[in-house]
N, C-alpha and C positions, 0 to 999 in steps of 0.2 A: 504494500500500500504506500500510497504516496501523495504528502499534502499538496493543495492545490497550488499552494503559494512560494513553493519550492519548486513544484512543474513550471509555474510564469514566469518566475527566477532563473532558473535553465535555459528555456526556449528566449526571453526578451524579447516579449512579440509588438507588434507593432501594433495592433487592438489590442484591447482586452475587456471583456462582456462577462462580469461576471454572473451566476445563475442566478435565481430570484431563492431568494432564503440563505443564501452565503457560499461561505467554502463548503466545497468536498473532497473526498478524498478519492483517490486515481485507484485503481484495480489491478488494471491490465493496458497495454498500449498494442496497437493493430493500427496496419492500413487495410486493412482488408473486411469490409462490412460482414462479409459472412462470418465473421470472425468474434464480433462484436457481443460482449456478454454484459448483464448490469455491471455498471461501474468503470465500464473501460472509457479511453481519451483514443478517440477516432483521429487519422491521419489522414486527411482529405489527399492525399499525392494524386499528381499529373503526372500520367504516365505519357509514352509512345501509342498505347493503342486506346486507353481509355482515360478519362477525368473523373478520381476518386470524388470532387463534388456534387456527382452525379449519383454517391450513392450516401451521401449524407443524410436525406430522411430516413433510409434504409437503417444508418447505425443508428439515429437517434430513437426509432421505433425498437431498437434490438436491446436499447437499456444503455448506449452510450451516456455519458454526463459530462465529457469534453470532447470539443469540434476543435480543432487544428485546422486550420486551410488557410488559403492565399485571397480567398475571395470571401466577405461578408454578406449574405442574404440580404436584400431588402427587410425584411423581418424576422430578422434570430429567433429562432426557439428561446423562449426565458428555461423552458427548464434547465440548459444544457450553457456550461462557460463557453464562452467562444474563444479561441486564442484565433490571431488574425500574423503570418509569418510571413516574410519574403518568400522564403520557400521550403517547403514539407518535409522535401526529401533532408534537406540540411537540419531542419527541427527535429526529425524522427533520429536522426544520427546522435546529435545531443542528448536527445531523452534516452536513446536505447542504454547509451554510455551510461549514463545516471543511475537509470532505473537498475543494471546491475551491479551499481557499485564500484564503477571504472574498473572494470578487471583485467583488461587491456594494461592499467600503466603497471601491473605486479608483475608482467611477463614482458620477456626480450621480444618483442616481434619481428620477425625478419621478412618483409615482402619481397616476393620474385613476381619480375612480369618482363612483357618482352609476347614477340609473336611466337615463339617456338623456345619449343627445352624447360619451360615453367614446371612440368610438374614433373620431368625427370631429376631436374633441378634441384627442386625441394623437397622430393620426396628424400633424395639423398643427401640430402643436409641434415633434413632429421632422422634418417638412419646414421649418419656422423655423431647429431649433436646426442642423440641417447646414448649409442657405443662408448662415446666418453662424458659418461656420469653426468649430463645436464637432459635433463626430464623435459621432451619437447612435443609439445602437443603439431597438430599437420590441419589444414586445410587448404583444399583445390579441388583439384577435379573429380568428382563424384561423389568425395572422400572428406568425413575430416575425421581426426583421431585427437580423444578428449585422453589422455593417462591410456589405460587399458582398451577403453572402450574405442568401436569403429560405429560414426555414425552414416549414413546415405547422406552427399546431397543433389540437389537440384540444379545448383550453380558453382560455380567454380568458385568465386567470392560470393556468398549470400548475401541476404539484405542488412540491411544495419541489425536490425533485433536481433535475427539468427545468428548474427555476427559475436555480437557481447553476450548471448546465451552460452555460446558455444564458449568464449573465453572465460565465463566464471567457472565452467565447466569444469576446462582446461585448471585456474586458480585451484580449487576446491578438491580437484584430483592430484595435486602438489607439483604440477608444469611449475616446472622454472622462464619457458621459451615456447614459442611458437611458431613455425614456419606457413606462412601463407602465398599462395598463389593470388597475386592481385591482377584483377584484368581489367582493361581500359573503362569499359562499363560500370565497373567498381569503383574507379577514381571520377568518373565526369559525372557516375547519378550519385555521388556524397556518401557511398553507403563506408568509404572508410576514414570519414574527415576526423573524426573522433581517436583517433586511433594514435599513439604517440610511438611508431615506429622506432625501433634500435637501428633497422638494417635496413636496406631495400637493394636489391639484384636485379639487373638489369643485363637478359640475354640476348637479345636482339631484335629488331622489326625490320617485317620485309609485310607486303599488303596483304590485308585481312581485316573484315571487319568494315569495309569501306565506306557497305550500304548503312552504319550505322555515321562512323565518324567523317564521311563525306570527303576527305584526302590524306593523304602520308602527314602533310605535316599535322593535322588535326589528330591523327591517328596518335603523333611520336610527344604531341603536347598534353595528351591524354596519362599518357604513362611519364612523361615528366611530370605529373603533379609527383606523384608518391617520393621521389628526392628531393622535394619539398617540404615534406613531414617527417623528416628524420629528426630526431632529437640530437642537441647541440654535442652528445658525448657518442652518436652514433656512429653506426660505417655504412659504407657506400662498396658496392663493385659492378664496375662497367665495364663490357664488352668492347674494348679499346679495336676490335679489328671491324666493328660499325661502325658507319659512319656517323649514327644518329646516339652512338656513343657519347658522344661533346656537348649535343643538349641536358643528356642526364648527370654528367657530370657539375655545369653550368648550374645546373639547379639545387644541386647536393647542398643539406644546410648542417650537414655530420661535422665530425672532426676527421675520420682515417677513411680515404677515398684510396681502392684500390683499382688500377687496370690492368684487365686481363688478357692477353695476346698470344697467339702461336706465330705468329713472327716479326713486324713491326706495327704498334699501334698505327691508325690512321690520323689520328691527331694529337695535336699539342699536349703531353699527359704529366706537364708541370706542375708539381708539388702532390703528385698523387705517388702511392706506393706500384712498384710493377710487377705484376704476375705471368710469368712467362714457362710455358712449354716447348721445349725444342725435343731432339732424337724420339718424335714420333713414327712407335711400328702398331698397324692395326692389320688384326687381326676378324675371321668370322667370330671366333670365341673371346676377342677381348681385344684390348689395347696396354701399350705401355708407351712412359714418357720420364723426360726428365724436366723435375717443376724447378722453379724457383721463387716465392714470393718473400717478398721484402729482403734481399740478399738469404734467403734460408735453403739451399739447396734439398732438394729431394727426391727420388725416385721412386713412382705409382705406376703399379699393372691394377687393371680392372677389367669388369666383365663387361665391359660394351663397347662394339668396335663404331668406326666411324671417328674422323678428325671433330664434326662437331658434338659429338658427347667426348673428346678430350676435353675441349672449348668446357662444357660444363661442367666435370669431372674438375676440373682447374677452378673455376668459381664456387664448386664445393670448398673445396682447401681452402682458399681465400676466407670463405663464410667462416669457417674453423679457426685458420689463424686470425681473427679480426673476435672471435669469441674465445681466442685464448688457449686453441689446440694446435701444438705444434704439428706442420706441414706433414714431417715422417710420420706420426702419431696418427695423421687423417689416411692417410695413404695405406697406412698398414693395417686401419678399423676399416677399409671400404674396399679392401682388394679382394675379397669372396662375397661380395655384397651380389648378388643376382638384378638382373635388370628388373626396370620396373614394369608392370603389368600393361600389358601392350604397348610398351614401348620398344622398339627392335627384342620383340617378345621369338624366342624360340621354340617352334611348334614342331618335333621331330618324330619320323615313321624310327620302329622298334630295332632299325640295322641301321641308321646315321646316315643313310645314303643318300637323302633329299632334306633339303634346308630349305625351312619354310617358315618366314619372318610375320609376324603380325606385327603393324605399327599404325602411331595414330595419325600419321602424316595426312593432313588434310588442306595444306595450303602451298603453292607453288614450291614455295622456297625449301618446304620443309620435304617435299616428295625428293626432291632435286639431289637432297642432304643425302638421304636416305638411299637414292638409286644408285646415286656415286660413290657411297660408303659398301655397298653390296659388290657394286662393280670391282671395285679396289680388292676387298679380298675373298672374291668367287673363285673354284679352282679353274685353270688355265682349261680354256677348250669347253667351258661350260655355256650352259646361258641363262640369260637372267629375264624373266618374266613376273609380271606385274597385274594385281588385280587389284581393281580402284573404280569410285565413282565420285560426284561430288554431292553434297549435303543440297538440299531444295528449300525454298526462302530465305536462303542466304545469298553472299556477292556473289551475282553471276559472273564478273570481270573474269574469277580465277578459271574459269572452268576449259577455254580453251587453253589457257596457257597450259594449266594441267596436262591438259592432250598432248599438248607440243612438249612438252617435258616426259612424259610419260615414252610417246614414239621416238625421241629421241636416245633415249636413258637405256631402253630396256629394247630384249632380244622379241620378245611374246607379248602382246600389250589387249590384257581383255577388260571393258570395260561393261561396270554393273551399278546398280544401286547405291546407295548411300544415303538412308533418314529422307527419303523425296517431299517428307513432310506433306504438303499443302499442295505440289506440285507433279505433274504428268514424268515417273519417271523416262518416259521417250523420247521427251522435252529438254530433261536436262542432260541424257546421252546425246542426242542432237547436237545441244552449244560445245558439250566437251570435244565432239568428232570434228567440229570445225577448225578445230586446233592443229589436226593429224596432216599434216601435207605431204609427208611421206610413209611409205610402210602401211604396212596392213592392220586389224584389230579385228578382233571378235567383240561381239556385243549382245551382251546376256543381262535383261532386266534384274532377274533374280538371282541375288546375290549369292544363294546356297549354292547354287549351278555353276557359277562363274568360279567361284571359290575349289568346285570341285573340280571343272574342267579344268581349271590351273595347274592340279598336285594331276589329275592324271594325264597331264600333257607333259611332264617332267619326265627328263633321263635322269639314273645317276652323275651326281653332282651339279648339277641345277638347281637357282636358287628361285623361291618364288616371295614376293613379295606381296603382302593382303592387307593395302593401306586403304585409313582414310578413319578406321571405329577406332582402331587398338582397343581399349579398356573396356568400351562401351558393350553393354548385355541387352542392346535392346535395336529394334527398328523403326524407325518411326515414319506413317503413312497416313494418310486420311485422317488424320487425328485420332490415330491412334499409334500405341505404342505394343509389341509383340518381342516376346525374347528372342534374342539374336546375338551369338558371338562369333567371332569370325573364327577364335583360336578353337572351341569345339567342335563347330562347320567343317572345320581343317584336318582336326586329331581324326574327325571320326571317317574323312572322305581320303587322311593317309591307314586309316585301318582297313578302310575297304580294299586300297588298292593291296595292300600286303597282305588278304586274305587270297584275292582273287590272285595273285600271285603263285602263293602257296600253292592253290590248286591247280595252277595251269605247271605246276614245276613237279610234281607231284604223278 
């Protein structure tokens, strides 16, 4: 519960109507009407697809007793306070904070964002930071982990409330630290203004997301907020071999700004500390390198091949030593560490003979990463085939590019499905095939099919790649959602082949 007069204290709103008969006291807080029980303070939010003031009789018939909104009725309900805000989303961020008790400022928070490696990133950070003895709670992609517990989520950074539930959680279960995936969405709708960040990681932007933030630079302004809210005794680590590296540095309001590079930064990395990988060998089963940050020399083999999970691999450590783990220390708690789940996921038939990658590559840059990491260390005389589609209501820019990267990259190029959502998947194969200028493709709606003709289109040693879900359990069509994993699809269509093997050999 929570007095009224500590809520208008908080938000500092720009009306204030109070109810007829005095204060009252706060319940629960919601933006969302259906949600609404006696006693709660409604968040009229403007969304993208709808205007929470639209359902404000809704809360106040559902036992609301404060209205939050940007806009005042011609006639307020007297039952009901009105607070009157600049804006919702920024008030709901304030009060979420409050209402649990700021449980944010008791934990290190460390945000990662950036258009690719976010949540390979930090998932491995906070496999680092609990290996040595600091208790780190996770959230991002699907996922967040409160101490023991594993909760579902819906968004990668959830909404403000979910956000400070999740961290008294985290408080209450004895987290020292917390590693979060922050995504541009998260930073420009305020859901993490409240949040007094230790860290913030920054691994790179290439386009994505366009149809929301309209261009690159609005895109790379999005995720410079968050180097904006680091705390004056904070760290920083930027991606020194982007270009868009220099604005998040520029913004950094920390004290220990690290950059991180496999060979020379792209800019000016004056007064920053420098994290450098050289004698990179990758490998299909892994990689090894020699690091160096801040003059610390070290030597790390791990389980993910590919130069840019070096790149992240490398801003692991960095996170480490800027929290106080020496360099060899990180290197030697993460070198049996298994990759993360659908991420260059290894899906293999019961004789090793076919290498079958699930990844969640679903953006030009990141397919590109992924097809040239494969190519690198496939064996000699192999080939490399690829099954991919692109997501439906989202940017269609990507999708031929996709194409053209895809026919260029790879030996076999079938394309399928992927969440068509809302949209004709024949529609979105269509813009992807206009990419294809050269080379042939198969084109198979259903994604179970395409997945299988992939693994039985394979010679030994042949690699296939099943990009675009990784992690994802589910499919989404008509507005609806149906279980769907690529990496079972996979196991169980290389069981068939090694059955029917068996019996033809037999």
């Amino acid at each position: 519960m929570m007095r009224i007069d500590e809520f208008v204290r908080i938000l500092e709103p720009l009306d204030f109507l109070p109810a007829r008969g005095g204060a009252v006291g706060i319940g629960q807080l919601t933006a969302d009407s259906r949600q609404v029980t006696a006693g709660s303070a409604f968040f009229a939010v403007t969304g993208y697809v709808t205007d929470g003031h639209r359902f404000i009789a809704d809360a106040i018939g559902a036992g609301a007793v404060v209205i939050v909104c940007e806009r005042l009725p011609d006639r307020p309900d007297g039952r009901c306070t009105w607070i009157r805000v600049g804006s919702c989303r920024r008030a709901l961020s304030k009060a979420a904070a409050a209402w649990y008790g700021y449980p944010a400022a008791s934990l290190k928070v460390v945000g990662v964002t950036g258009t690719n490696g976010k949540t390979t990133t930090a998932r491995l950070m906070r496999e680092l930071f609990t290996a040595c003895g600091i208790r780190t709670g996770y959230i991002g992609t699907g996922l967040a982990m409160t101490g023991d517990r594993e909760l579902p989520l819906e968004r990668t950074t959830p909404e403000a409330l979910e956000l400070h539930a999740l961290f008294r959680k985290m408080v209450d279960s004895g987290c020292e630290s917390v590693v979060m995936e922050v995504s541009s969405h998260a930073l420009v709708l305020h859901r993490t203004d409240d949040i007094p960040f230790y860290g913030a990681v920054f691994t790179n932007l290439t386009p994505e997301h366009l149809d929301f933030h309209g261009t690159m630079d609005a895109y790379g302004q999005a995720k410079q907020l968050l180097f904006g809210q680091v705390a004056a005794d904070g760290f920083g680590i930027v991606n020194a071999d982007d270009p868009r590296g220099a604005m998040m540095a520029d913004a950094f309001t920390g004290s220990d700004l690290y950059c991180t590079t496999l060979s020379e930064p792209v800019f000016d990395c004056c007064g920053a500390a420098i994290a450098r990988a050289s004698g990179i060998e990758t490998r299909m089963d892994g990689s090894r390198m020699e690091g160096m940050i801040a003059g610390h020399a070290f030597t790390a083999s791990f389980m993910l091949p590919g130069r840019y999970n070096v790149m992240n691999m490398l801003q692991v450590y960095a996170a480490g030593y800027a929290m106080g783990i020496e360099p060899a220390r990180a290197a030697e708690a993460l070198c049996r560490v298994p990759s993360v789940k659908g991420r260059m996921q290894r899906v293999s038939d019961a004789g090793g003979a076919l290498s079958v990658i699930v990844d969640y590559a679903h953006t030009p840059d990141a397919l590109q990463k992924v097809l040239d990491a494969l190519d690198e260390v496939r064996p000699e005389g192999s080939r490399l085939i690829v099954v991919f589609g692109c997501g439906g209501d989202r940017d269609r820019g990507k999708r031929p590019e996709m194409g053209r990267i895809a026919a260029a990259c790879a030996d076999r190029v079938i394309m399928t499905s992927d969440n068509p959502r809302g949209e004709d998947p024949d529609a979105i194969l269509d813009e992807i095939s206009a990419g294809v200028t050269s080379g042939s493709f198969i084109r198979l709606r259903d994604r179970a099919e395409a997945i299988r003709c992939g693994i039985f289109m394979m010679r030994p040693g042949d690699v296939l790649l099943v990009a675009g879900k990784g992690h994802e359990e589910y499919q989404e069509a008509c507005g609806r959602k149906v279980h769907f994993s690529d990496s079972e699809v996979a196991q169980q269509a290389l069981n068939e082949r090694m059955r029917m093997h068996e019996k033809t050999s037999t």
